[in-house]
PDB file of N, CA, C, O and CB in Angstrom:
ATOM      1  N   UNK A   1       4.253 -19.007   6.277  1.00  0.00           N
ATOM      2  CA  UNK A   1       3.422 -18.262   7.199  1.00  0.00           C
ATOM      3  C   UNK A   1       2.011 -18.836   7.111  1.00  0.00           C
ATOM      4  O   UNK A   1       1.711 -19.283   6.004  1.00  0.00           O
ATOM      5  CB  UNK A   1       3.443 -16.727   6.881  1.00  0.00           C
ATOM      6  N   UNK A   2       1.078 -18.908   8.086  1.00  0.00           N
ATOM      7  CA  UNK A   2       0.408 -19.631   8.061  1.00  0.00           C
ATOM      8  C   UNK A   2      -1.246 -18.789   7.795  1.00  0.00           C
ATOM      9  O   UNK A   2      -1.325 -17.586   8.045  1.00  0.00           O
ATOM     10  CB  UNK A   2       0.798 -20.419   9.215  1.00  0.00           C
ATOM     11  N   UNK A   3      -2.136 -19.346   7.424  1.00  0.00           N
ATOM     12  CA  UNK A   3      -3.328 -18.528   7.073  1.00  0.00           C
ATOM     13  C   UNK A   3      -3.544 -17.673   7.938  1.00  0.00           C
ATOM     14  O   UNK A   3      -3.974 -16.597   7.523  1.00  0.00           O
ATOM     15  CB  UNK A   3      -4.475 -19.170   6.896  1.00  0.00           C
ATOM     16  N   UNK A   4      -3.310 -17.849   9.581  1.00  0.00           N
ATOM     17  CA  UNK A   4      -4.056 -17.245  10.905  1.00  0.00           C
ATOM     18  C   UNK A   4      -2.643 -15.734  10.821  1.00  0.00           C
ATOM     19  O   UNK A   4      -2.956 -14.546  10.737  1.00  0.00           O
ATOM     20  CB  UNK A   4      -4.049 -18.773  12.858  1.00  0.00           C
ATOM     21  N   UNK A   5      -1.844 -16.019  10.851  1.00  0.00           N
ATOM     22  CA  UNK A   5      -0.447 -15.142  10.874  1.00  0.00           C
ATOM     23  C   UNK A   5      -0.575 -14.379   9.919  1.00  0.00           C
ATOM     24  O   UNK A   5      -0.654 -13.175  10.163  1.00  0.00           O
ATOM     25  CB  UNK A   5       0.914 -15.832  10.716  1.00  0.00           C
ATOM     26  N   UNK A   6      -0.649 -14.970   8.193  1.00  0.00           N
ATOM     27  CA  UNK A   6      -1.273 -13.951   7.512  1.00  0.00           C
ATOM     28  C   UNK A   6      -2.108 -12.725   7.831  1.00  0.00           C
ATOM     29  O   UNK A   6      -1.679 -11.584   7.664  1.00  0.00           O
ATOM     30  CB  UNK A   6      -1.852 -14.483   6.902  1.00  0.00           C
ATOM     31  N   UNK A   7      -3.782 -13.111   8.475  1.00  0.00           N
ATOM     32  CA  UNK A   7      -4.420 -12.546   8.721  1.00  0.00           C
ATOM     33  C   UNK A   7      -4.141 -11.183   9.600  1.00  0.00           C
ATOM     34  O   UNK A   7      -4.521 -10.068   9.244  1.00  0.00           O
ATOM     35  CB  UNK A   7      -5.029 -13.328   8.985  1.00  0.00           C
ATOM     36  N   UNK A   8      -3.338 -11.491  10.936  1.00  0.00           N
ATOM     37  CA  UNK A   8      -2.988 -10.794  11.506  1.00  0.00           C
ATOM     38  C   UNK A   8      -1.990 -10.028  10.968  1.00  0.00           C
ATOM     39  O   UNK A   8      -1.968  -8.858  11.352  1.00  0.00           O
ATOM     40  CB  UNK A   8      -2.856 -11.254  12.370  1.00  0.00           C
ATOM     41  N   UNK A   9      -0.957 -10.458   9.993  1.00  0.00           N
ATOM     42  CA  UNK A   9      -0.403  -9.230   9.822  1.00  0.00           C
ATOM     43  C   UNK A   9      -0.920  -8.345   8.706  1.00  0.00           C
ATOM     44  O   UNK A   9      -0.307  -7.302   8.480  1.00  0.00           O
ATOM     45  CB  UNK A   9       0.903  -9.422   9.672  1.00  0.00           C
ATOM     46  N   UNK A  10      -1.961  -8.647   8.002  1.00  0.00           N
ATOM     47  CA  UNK A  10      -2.924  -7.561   7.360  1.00  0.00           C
ATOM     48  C   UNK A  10      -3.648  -6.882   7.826  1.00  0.00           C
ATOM     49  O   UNK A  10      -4.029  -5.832   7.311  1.00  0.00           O
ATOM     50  CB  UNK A  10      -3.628  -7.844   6.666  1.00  0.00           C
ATOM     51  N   UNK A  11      -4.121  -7.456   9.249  1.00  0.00           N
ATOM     52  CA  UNK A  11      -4.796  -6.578   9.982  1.00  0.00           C
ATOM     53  C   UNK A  11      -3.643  -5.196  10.954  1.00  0.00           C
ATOM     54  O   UNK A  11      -3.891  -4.046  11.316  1.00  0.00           O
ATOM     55  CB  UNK A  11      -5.711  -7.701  11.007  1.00  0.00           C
ATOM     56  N   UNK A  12      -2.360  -6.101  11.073  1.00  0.00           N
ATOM     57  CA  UNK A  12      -1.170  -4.827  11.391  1.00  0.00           C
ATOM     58  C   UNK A  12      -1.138  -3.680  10.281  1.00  0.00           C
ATOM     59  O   UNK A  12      -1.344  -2.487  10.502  1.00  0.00           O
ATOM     60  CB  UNK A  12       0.526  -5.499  11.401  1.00  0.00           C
ATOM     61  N   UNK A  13      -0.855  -4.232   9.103  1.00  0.00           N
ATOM     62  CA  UNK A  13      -0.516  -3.139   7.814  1.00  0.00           C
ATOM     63  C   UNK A  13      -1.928  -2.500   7.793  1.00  0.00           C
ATOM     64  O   UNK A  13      -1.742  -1.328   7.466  1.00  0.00           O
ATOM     65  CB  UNK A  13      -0.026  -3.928   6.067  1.00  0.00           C
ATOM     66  N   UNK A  14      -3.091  -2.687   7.963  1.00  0.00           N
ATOM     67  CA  UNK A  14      -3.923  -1.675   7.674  1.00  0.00           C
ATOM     68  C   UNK A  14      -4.314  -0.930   9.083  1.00  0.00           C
ATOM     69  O   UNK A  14      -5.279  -0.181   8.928  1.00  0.00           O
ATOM     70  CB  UNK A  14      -5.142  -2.252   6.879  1.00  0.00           C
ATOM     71  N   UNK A  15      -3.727  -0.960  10.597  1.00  0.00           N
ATOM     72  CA  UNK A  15      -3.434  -0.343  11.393  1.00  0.00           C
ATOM     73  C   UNK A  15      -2.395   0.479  11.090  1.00  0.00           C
ATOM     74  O   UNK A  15      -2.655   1.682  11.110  1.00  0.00           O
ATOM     75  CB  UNK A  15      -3.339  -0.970  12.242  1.00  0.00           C
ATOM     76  N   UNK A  16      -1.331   0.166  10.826  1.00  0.00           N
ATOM     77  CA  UNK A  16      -0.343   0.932  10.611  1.00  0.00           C
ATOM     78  C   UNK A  16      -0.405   1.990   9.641  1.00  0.00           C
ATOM     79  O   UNK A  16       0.018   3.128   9.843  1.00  0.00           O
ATOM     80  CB  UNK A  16       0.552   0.228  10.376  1.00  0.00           C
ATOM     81  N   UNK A  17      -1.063   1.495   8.350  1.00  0.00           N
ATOM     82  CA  UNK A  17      -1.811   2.440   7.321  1.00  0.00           C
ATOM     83  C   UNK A  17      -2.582   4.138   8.091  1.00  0.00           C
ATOM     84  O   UNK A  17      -2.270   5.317   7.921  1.00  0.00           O
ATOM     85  CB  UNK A  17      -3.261   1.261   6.637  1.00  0.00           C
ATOM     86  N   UNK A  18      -3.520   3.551   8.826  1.00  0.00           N
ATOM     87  CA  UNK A  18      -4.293   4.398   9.344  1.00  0.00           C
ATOM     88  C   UNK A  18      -3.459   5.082  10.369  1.00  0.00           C
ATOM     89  O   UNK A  18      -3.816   6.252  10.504  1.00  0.00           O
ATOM     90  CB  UNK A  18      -5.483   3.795   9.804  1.00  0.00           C
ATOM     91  N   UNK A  19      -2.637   4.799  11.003  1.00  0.00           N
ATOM     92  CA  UNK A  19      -1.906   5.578  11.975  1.00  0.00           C
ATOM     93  C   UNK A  19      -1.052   6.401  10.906  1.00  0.00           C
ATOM     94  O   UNK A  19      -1.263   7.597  11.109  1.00  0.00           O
ATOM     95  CB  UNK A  19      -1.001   4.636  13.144  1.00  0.00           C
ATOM     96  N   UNK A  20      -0.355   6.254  10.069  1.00  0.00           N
ATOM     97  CA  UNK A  20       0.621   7.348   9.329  1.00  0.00           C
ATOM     98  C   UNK A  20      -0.393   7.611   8.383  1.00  0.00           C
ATOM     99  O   UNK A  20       0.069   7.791   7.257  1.00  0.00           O
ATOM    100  CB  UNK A  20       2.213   6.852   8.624  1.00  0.00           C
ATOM    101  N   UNK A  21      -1.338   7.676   8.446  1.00  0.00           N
ATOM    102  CA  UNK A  21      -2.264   8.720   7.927  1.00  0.00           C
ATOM    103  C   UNK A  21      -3.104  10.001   8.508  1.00  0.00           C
ATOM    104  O   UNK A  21      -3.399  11.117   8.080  1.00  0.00           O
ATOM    105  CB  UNK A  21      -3.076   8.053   7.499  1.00  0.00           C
ATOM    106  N   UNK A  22      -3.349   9.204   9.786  1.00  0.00           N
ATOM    107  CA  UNK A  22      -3.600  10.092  10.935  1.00  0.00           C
ATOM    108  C   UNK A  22      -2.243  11.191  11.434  1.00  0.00           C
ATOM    109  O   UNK A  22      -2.463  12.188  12.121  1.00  0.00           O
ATOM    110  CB  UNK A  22      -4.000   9.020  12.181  1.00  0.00           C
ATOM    111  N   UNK A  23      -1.012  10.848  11.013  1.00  0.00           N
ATOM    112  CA  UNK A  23      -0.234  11.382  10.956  1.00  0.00           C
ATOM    113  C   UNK A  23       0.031  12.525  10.055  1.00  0.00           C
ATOM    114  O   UNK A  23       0.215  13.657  10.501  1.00  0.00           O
ATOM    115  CB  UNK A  23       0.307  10.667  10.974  1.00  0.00           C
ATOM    116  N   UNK A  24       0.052  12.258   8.866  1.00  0.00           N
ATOM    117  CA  UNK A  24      -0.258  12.915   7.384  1.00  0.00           C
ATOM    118  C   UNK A  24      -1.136  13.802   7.504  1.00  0.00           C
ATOM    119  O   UNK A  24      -0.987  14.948   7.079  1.00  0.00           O
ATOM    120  CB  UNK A  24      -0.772  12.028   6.302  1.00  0.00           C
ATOM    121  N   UNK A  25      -2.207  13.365   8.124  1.00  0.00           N
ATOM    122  CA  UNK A  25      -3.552  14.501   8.239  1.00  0.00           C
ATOM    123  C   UNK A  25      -2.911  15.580   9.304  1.00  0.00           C
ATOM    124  O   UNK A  25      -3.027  16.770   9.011  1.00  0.00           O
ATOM    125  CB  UNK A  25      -5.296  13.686   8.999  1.00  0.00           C
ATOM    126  N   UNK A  26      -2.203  15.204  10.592  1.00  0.00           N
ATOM    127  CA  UNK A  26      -1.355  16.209  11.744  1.00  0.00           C
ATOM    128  C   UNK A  26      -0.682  17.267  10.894  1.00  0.00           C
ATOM    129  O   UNK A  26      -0.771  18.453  11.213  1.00  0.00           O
ATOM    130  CB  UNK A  26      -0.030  15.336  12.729  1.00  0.00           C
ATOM    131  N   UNK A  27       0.005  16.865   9.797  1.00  0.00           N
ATOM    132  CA  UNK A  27       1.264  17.139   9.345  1.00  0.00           C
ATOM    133  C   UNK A  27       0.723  18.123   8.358  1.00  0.00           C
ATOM    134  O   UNK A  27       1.422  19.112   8.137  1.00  0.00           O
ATOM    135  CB  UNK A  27       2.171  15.894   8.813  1.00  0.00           C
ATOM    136  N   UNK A  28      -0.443  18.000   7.718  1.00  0.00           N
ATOM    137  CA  UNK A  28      -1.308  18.551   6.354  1.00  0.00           C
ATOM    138  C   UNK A  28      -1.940  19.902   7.347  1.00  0.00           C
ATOM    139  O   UNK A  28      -1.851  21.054   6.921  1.00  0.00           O
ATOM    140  CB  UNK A  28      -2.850  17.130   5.522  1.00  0.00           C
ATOM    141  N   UNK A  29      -2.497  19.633   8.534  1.00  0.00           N
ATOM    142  CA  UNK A  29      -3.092  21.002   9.060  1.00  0.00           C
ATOM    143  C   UNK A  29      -1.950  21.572   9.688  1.00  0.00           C
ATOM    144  O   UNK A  29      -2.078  22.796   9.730  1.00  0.00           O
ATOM    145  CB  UNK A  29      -4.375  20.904  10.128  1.00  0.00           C
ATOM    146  N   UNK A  30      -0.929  21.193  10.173  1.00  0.00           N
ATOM    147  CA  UNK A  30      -0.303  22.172  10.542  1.00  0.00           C
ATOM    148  C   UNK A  30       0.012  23.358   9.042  1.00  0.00           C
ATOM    149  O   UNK A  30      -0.679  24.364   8.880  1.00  0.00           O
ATOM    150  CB  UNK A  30       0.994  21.470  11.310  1.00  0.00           C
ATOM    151  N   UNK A  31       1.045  23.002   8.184  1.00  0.00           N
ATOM    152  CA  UNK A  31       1.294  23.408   7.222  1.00  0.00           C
ATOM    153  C   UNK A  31       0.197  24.382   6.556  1.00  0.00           C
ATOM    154  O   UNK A  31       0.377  25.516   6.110  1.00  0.00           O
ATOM    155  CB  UNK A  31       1.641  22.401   6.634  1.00  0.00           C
ATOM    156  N   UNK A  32      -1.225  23.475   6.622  1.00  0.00           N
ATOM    157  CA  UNK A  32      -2.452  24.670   6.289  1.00  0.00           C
ATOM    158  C   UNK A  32      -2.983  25.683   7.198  1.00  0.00           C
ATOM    159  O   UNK A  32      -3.735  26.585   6.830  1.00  0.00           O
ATOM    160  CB  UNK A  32      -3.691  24.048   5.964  1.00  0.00           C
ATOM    161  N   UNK A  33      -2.481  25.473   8.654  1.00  0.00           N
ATOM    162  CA  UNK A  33      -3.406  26.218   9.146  1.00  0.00           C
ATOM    163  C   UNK A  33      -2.784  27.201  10.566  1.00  0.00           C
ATOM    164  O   UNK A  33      -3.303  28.116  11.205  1.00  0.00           O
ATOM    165  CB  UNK A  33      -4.604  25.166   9.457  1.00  0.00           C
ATOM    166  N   UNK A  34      -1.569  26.575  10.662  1.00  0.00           N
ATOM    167  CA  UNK A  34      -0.513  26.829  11.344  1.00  0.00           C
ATOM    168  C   UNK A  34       0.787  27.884  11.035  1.00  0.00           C
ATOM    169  O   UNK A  34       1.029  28.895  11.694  1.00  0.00           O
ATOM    170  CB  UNK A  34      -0.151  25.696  11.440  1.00  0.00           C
ATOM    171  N   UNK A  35       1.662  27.326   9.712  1.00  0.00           N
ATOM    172  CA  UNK A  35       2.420  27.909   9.738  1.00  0.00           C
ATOM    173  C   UNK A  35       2.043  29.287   9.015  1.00  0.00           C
ATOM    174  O   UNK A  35       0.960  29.533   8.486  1.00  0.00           O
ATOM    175  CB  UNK A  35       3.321  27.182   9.407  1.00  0.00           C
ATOM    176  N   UNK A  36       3.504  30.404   9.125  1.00  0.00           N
ATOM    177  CA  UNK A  36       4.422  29.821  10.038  1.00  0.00           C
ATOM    178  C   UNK A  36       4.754  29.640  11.297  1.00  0.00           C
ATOM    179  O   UNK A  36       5.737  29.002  11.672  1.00  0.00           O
ATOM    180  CB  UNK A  36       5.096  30.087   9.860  1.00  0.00           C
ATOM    181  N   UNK A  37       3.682  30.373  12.232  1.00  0.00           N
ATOM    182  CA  UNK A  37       3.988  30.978  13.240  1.00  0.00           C
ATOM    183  C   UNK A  37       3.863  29.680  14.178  1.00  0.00           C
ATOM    184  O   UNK A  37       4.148  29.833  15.365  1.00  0.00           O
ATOM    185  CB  UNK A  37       3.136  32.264  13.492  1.00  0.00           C
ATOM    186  N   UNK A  38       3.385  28.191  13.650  1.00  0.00           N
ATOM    187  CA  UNK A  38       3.490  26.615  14.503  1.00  0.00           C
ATOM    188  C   UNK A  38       4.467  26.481  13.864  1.00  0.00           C
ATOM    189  O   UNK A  38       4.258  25.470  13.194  1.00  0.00           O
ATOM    190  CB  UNK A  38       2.368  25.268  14.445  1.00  0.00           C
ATOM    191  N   UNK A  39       5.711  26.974  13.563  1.00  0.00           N
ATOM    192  CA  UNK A  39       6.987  26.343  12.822  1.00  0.00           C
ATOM    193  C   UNK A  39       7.669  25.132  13.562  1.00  0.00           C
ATOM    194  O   UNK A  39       8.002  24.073  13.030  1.00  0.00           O
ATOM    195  CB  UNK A  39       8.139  27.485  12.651  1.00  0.00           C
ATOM    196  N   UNK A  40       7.811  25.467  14.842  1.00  0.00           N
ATOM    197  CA  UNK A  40       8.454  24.876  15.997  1.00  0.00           C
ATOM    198  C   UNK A  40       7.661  23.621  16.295  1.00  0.00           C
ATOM    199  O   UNK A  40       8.047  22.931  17.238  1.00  0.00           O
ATOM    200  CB  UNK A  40       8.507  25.863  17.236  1.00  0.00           C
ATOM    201  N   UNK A  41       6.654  23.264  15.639  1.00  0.00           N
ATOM    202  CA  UNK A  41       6.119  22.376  15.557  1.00  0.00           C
ATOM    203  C   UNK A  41       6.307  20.909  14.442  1.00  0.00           C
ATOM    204  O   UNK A  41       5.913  19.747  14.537  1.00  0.00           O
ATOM    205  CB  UNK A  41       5.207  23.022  15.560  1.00  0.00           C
ATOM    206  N   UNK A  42       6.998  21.556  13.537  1.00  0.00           N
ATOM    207  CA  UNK A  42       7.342  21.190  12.653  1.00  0.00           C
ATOM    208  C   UNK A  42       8.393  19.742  12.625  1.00  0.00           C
ATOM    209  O   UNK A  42       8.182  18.794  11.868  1.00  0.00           O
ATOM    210  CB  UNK A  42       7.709  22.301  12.232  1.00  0.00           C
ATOM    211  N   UNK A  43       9.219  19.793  13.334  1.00  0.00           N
ATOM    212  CA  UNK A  43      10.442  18.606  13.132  1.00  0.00           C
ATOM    213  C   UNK A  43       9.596  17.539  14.286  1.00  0.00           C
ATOM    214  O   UNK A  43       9.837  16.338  14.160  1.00  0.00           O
ATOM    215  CB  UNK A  43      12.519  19.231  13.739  1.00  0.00           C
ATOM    216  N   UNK A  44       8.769  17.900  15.225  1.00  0.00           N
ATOM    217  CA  UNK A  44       7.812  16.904  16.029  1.00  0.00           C
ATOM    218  C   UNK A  44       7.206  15.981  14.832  1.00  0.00           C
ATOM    219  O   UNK A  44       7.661  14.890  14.490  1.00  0.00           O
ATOM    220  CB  UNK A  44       6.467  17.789  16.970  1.00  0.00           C
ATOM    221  N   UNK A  45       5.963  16.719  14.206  1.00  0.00           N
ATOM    222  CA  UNK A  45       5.279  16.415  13.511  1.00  0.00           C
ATOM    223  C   UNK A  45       5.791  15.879  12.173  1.00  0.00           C
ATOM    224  O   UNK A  45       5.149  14.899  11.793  1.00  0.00           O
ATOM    225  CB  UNK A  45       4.593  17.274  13.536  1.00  0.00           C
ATOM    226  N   UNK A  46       6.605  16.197  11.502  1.00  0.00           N
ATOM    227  CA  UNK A  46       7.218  15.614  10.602  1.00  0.00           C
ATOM    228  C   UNK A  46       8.125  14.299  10.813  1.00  0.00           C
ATOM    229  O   UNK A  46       8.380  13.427   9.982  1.00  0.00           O
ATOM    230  CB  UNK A  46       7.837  16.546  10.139  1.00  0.00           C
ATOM    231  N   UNK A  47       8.472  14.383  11.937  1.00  0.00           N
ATOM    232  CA  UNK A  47       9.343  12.988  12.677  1.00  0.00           C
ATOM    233  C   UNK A  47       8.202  11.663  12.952  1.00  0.00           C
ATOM    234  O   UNK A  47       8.345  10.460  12.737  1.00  0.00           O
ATOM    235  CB  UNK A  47      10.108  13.543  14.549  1.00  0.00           C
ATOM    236  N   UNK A  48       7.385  12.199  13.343  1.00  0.00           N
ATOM    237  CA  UNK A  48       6.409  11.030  13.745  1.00  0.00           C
ATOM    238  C   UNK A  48       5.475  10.301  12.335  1.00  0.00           C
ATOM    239  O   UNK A  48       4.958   9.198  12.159  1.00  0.00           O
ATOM    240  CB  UNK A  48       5.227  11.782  14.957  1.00  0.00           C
ATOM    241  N   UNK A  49       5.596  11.616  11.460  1.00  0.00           N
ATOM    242  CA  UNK A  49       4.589  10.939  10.273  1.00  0.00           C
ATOM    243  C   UNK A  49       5.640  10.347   9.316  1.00  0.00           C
ATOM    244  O   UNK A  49       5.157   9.955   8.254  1.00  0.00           O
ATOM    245  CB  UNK A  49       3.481  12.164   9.355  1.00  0.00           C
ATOM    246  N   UNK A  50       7.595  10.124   9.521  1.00  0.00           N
ATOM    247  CA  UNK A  50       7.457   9.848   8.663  1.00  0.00           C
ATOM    248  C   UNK A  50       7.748   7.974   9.746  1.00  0.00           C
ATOM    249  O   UNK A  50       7.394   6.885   9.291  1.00  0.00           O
ATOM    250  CB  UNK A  50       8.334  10.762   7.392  1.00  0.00           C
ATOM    251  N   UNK A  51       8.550   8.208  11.351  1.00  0.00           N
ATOM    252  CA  UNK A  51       8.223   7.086  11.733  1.00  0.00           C
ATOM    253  C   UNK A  51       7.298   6.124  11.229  1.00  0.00           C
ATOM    254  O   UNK A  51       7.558   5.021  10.747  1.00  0.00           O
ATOM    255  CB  UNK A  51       7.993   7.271  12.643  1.00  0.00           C
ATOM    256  N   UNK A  52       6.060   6.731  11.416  1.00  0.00           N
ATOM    257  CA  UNK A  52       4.905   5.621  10.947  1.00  0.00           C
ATOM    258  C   UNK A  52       4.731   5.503   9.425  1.00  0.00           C
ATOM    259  O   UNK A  52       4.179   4.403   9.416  1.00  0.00           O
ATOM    260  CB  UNK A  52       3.390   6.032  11.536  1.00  0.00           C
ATOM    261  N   UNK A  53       4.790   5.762   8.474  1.00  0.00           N
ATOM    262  CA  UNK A  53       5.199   5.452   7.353  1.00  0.00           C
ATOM    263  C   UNK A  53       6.127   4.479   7.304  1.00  0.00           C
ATOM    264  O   UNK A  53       5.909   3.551   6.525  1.00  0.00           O
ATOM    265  CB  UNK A  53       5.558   6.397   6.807  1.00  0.00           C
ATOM    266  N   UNK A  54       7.109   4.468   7.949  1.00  0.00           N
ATOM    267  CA  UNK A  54       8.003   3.609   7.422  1.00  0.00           C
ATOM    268  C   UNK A  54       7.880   2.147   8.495  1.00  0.00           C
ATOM    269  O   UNK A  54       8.540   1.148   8.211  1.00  0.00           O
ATOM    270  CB  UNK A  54       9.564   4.434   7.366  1.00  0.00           C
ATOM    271  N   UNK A  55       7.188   2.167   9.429  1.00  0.00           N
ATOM    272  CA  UNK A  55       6.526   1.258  10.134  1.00  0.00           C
ATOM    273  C   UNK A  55       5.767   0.388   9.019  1.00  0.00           C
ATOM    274  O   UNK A  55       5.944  -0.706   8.483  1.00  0.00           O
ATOM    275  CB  UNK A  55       5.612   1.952  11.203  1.00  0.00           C
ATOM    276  N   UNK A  56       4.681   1.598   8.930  1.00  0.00           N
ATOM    277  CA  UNK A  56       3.818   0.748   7.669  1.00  0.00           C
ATOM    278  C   UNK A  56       4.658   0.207   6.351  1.00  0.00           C
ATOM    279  O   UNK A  56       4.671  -0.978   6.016  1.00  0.00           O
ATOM    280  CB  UNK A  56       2.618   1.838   6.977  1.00  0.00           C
ATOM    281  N   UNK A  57       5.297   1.173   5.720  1.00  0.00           N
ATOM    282  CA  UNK A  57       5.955   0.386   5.120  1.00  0.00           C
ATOM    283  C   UNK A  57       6.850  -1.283   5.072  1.00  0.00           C
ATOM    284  O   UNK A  57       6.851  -2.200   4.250  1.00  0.00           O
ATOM    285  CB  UNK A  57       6.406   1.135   5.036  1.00  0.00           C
ATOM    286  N   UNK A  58       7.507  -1.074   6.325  1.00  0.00           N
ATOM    287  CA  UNK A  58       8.020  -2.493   6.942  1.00  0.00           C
ATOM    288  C   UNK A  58       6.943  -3.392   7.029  1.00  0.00           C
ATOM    289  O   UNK A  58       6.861  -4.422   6.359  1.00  0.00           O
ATOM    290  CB  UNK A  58       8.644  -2.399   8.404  1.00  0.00           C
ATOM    291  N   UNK A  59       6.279  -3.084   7.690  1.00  0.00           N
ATOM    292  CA  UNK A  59       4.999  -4.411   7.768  1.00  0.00           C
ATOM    293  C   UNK A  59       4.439  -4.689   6.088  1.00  0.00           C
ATOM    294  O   UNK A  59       3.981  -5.750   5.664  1.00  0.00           O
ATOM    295  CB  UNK A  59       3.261  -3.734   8.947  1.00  0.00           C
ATOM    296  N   UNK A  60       4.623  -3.459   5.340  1.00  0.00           N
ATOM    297  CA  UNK A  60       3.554  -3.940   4.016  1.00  0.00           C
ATOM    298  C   UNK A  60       4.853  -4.770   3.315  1.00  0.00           C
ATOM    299  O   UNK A  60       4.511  -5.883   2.914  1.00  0.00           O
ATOM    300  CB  UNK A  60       2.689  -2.326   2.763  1.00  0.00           C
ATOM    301  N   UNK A  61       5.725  -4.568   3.178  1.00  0.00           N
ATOM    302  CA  UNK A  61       6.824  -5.142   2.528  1.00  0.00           C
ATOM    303  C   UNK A  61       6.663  -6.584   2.663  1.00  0.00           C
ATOM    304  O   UNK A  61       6.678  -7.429   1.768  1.00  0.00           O
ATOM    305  CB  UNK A  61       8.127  -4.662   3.064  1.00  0.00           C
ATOM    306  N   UNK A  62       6.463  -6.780   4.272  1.00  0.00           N
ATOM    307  CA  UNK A  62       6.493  -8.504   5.068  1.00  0.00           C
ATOM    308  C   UNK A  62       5.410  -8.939   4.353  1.00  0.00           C
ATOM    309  O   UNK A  62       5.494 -10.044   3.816  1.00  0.00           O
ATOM    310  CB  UNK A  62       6.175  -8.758   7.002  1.00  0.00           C
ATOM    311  N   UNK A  63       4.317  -8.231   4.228  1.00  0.00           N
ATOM    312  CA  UNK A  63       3.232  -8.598   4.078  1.00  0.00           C
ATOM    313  C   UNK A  63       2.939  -9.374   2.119  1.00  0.00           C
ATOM    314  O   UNK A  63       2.323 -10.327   1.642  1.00  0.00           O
ATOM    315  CB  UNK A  63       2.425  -7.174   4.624  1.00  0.00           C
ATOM    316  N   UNK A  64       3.571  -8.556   1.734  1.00  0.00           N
ATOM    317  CA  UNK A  64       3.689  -8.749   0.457  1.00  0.00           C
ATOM    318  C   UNK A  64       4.848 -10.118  -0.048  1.00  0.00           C
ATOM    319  O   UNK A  64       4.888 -10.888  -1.007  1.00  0.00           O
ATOM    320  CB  UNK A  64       4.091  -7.290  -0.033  1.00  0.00           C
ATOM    321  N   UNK A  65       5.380  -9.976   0.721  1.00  0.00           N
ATOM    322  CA  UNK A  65       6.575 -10.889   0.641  1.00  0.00           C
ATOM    323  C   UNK A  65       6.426 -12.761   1.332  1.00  0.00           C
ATOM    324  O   UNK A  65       6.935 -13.838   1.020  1.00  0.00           O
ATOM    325  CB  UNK A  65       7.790  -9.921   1.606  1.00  0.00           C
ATOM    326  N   UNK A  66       5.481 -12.306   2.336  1.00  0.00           N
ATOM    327  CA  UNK A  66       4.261 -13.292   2.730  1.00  0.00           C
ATOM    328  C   UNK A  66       2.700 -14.195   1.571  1.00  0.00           C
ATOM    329  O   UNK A  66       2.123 -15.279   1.658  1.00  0.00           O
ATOM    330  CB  UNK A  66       3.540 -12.181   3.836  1.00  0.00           C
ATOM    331  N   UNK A  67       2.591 -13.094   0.691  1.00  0.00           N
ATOM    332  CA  UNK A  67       1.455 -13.376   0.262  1.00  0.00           C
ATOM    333  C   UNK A  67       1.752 -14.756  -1.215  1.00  0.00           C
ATOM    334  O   UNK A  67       2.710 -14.982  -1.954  1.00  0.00           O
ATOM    335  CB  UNK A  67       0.751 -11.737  -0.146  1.00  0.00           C
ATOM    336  N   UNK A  68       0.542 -15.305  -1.076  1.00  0.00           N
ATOM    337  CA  UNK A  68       0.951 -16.362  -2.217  1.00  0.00           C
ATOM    338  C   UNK A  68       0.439 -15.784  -2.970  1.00  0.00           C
ATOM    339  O   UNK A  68      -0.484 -14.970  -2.958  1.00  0.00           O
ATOM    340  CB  UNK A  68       0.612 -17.796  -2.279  1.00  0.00           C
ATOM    341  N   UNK A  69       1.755 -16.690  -4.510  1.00  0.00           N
ATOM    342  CA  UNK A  69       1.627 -15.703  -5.301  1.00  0.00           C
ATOM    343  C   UNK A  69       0.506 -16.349  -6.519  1.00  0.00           C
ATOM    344  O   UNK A  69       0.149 -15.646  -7.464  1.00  0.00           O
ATOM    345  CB  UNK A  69       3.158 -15.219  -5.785  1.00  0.00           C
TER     346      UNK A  69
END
Protein backbone atom coordinates (compact mmCIF):
# COMPACT_ATOMS: atom_id res chain seq x y z
CA UNK A 1 0.00 0.00 0.00
CA UNK A 2 1.42 2.99 -0.85
CA UNK A 3 2.28 6.20 1.40
CA UNK A 4 -0.72 8.37 -0.38
CA UNK A 5 -3.36 5.18 0.22
CA UNK A 6 -2.04 4.85 3.62
CA UNK A 7 -2.87 8.33 4.35
CA UNK A 8 -6.25 8.15 3.16
CA UNK A 9 -7.21 5.27 4.83
CA UNK A 10 -6.27 6.87 8.26
CA UNK A 11 -7.99 9.64 7.41
CA UNK A 12 -11.22 6.93 6.74
CA UNK A 13 -10.58 5.18 10.29
CA UNK A 14 -10.59 8.42 12.09
CA UNK A 15 -13.92 9.42 10.16
CA UNK A 16 -15.34 6.37 10.88
CA UNK A 17 -14.11 6.69 14.57
CA UNK A 18 -16.03 9.89 14.93
CA UNK A 19 -19.18 8.72 13.26
CA UNK A 20 -19.70 5.57 15.78
CA UNK A 21 -19.06 7.86 18.33
CA UNK A 22 -21.46 10.30 17.33
CA UNK A 23 -23.44 7.29 17.42
CA UNK A 24 -22.49 6.17 21.02
CA UNK A 25 -23.21 9.67 22.16
CA UNK A 26 -27.21 9.03 20.24
CA UNK A 27 -27.28 5.82 22.01
CA UNK A 28 -25.82 7.26 25.67
CA UNK A 29 -28.72 10.10 25.70
CA UNK A 30 -31.30 8.14 24.77
CA UNK A 31 -30.76 5.57 27.64
CA UNK A 32 -30.05 8.82 29.96
CA UNK A 33 -32.61 10.87 29.11
CA UNK A 34 -35.22 9.02 27.28
CA UNK A 35 -35.96 5.81 28.50
CA UNK A 36 -38.17 4.22 29.09
CA UNK A 37 -40.79 5.88 27.62
CA UNK A 38 -38.10 6.42 23.97
CA UNK A 39 -37.95 2.54 24.24
CA UNK A 40 -39.14 2.19 20.66
CA UNK A 41 -36.31 3.99 19.86
CA UNK A 42 -34.07 1.71 20.92
CA UNK A 43 -33.33 -1.22 18.21
CA UNK A 44 -32.97 2.11 15.57
CA UNK A 45 -30.37 3.52 17.64
CA UNK A 46 -28.63 0.61 18.80
CA UNK A 47 -28.50 -0.85 15.11
CA UNK A 48 -26.79 2.09 13.71
CA UNK A 49 -24.14 2.53 16.57
CA UNK A 50 -23.22 -0.81 16.39
CA UNK A 51 -23.17 -0.65 12.19
CA UNK A 52 -20.62 2.02 12.54
CA UNK A 53 -18.47 0.44 14.97
CA UNK A 54 -17.96 -2.30 13.10
CA UNK A 55 -17.34 -0.15 9.92
CA UNK A 56 -14.71 1.43 11.97
CA UNK A 57 -13.57 -1.50 13.12
CA UNK A 58 -13.09 -3.01 9.46
CA UNK A 59 -11.23 -0.07 8.28
CA UNK A 60 -8.95 -0.04 11.62
CA UNK A 61 -8.14 -3.71 11.20
CA UNK A 62 -7.01 -2.78 7.24
CA UNK A 63 -5.39 -0.11 8.61
CA UNK A 64 -3.28 -1.85 11.04
CA UNK A 65 -2.64 -4.65 8.87
CA UNK A 66 -1.37 -1.96 6.30
CA UNK A 67 0.98 -0.24 8.65
CA UNK A 68 4.83 -0.92 8.61
CA UNK A 69 5.95 -2.60 11.13
Amino acid sequence: MSAEELKTLEKEVKKLKRIASEWAGQLHDLVEDKLPAGYEELPAIAQSTYDACQAWSVANAKLNANQPS
